[in-house]
C-alpha positions, 0 to 999 in steps of 0.5 A, a space after each residue: 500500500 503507498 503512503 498517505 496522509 491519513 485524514 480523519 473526517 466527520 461527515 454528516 449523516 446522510 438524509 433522506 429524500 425530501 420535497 421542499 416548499 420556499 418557506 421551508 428550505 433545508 437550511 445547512 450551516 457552515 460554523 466558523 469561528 468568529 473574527 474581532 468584528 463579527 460571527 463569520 458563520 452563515 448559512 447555505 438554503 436549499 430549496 425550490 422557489 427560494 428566488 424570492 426569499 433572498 429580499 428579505 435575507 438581506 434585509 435581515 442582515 440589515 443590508 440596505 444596497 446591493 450590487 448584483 454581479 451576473 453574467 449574460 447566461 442569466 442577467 435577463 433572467 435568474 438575476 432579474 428575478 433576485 434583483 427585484 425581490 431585493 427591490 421589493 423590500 426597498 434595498 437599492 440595487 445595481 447590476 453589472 454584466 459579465 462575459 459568459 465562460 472561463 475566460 472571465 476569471 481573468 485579470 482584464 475581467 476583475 479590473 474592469 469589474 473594480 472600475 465599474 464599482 469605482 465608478 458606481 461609488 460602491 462603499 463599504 456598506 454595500 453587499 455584492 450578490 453574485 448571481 450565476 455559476 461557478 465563474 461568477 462566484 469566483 470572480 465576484 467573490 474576489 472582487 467583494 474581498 479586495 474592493 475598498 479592502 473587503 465588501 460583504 458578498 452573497 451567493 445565489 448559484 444557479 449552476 450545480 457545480 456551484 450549488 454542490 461546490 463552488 459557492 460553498 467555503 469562500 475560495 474565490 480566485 481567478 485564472 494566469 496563463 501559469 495556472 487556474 485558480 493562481 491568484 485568490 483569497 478566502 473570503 467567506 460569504 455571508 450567505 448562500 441561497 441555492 434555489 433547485 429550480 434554477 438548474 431547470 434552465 441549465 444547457 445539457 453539458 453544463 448540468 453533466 458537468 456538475 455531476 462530476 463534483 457530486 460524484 466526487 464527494 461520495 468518492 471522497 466522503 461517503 459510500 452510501 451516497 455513492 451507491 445511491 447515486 448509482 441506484 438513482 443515476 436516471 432520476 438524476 441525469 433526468 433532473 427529477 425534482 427531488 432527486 436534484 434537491 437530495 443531491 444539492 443538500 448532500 453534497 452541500 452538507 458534506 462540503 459544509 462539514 469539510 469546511 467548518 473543520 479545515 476553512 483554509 486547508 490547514 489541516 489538510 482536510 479541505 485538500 481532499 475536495 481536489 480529488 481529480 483536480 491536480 490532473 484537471 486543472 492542468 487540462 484545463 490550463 494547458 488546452 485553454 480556458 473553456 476547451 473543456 468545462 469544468 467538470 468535464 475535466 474534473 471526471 477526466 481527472 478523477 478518472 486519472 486519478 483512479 487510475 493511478 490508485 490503481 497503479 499504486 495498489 491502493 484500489 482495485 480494479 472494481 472499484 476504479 470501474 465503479 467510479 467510470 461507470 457512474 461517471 459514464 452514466 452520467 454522460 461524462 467523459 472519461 478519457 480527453 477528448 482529441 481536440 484537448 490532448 497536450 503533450 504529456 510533459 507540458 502537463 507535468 509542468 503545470 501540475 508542477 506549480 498546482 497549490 498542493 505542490 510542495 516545492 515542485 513535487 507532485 502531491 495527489 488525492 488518492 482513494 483507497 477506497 470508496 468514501 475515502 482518500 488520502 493526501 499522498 506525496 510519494 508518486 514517481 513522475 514516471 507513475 503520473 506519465 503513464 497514467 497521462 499516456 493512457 
């Protein structure tokens, strides 16, 4: 068996399936420790319909202006909609416009977007919604944490990527040209509403892309969801109501539990959610910001991954296959597409400046079975080159 970093976790216990009404969302907490200033916990809502709810959130939190951050996918509409129930309560609002794709999580994107807040006097009181998926979040988000040195910023995720994850632990960041995610801060949210009903509206591939991350956290935390994801795979790629919602809340639950125990992976914990993400990352950087989705790349990844846990005797081949097959279910790839293949050595250098890399060499998160997985830094070179050759 190689060497790992053994980590303990406390995961919530699963849940059951239930229908969800707007006055009646799951509520899941993510605690954490109080700054001199003020209680830094805050809630994720999960639910239908909660759209209209998000007025008097903020209105609760004493917030009296806003200025919601979207991008084109949904600012006549998702973004339409929070906006005016935040207007309805009598809280001002504005509203910027980002570019739809990965490549907004970019230098030229923040600065303009730290412009347009200059040049709408936003002050320190003023409280960012950021309204759309993963790349809104991050980009508002990181925008929220430097502007006027730190606004107060909500999520309202309409992706499920960004439900499941992204929204989720206050990581926001954007994009170099040496590395995704290179320049960032953790900067907490004061709250995250995760209305199901949104992802209605979500393009086919960028719903299955998101199903990368919910599989990855029954890899990482908890067989019994994994299995239930194998028993429920047509509900859910069919986007079947509660099925969606039991989905969000669990793997919600489970990045919240991560988080309130590692919020700026200190202890090594938090690491574990990167399960595939060394080996996607770097295919996302080397092919090009929006080559491949996010978690298309993250299933190719957590297949890689597999592979080399494999290869290091630390799974079998059963449970490698299991995985592939959820993720083939799923309608996820699992091997990189021609037109994203790069030159093996090329992918070894990024892989080479990832945050998990200590001082050049590569570190990865590798089951050793499933609903766990351990930090290991003792993979040869030529192990990761055989795996990426596959």
């Amino acid at each position: 068996m190689t060497a790992g970093r053994h980590i303990t976790r406390r995961p919530a216990p699963a849940r059951p399936v239930r229908t969800l009404v707007p006055t009646d969302p799951a509520i899941i907490r993510v605690s954490l420790p109080a700054s001199t200033a003020a209680d830094r916990s805050y809630d994720v809502a999960v639910g239908r319909g909660l759209l209209g709810s998000l007025g008097k959130m903020l209105r609760d939190a004493g917030c009296r202006r806003t200025l919601v951050v979207s991008d084109a996918a949904v600012s006549g509409t998702h973004a339409k909609r929070a906006a005016a129930a935040v207007e309805a309560v009598g809280i001002d609002v504005d509203a910027v416009e980002i570019p739809r794709g990965e490549t907004s999580k970019s230098v030229p994107q923040l600065e303009r977007l730290w412009e347009e807040m200059a040049r709408l006097a936003i002050d320190r009181h003023t409280h960012v919604i950021g309204v759309g998926g993963g790349v809104v979040g991050d980009l508002a988000g990181f925008a929220a944490a430097t502007f006027n040195r730190g606004l107060p910023v909500w999520h309202v995720p309409t992706t499920l990527v960004a439900q499941v994850d992204s929204a989720i632990g206050g990581k926001t960041g954007i994009n170099l040209a040496g590395g995704k995610n290179l320049a960032g801060s953790f900067w907490q949210p004061r709250g995250v509403l995760c209305d199901v009903e949104t992802l209605a509206t979500l393009p086919d591939r960028e719903f299955r892309s998101g199903l990368a991350e919910v599989v990855k956290y029954g890899m990482i935390l908890d067989a019994p969801f994994f299995a239930w994801l194998e028993a429920n795979a047509t509900a859910v790629a069919a986007r079947e109501p509660a099925s969606l919602e039991h989905v969000v809340h669990r793997s919600a639950t489970l990045k919240a539990g991560v988080v309130t125990q590692d919020e700026r992976e200190v202890t090594g914990l938090r690491a574990i959610l990167n399960y595939g993400h060394t080996f996607a990352h770097a295919y996302e950087t080397a092919a090009g910001y929006g080559a491949l989705l996010h978690g298309e790349a993250v299933a190719i990844g957590m297949t890689d991954a597999a592979e080399l846990a494999v290869a290091r005797g630390r799974i079998d081949r059963e449970t490698a296959d299991r995985q592939r097959n959820l993720l083939v279910s799923f309608g996820l790839p699992v091997d990189v597409p021609p037109s994203a293949r790069q030159p093996i050595d090329r992918l070894i250098d990024i892989m080479g400046r990832d945050k998990k890399s200590v001082a050049g060499r590569l570190r990865f998160i590798l089951p050793s079975r499933i609903g766990h997985v351990d930090l290991v830094d003792d993979v040869p070179t030529s192990d990761v080159r055989d795996v990426l050759a596959r």
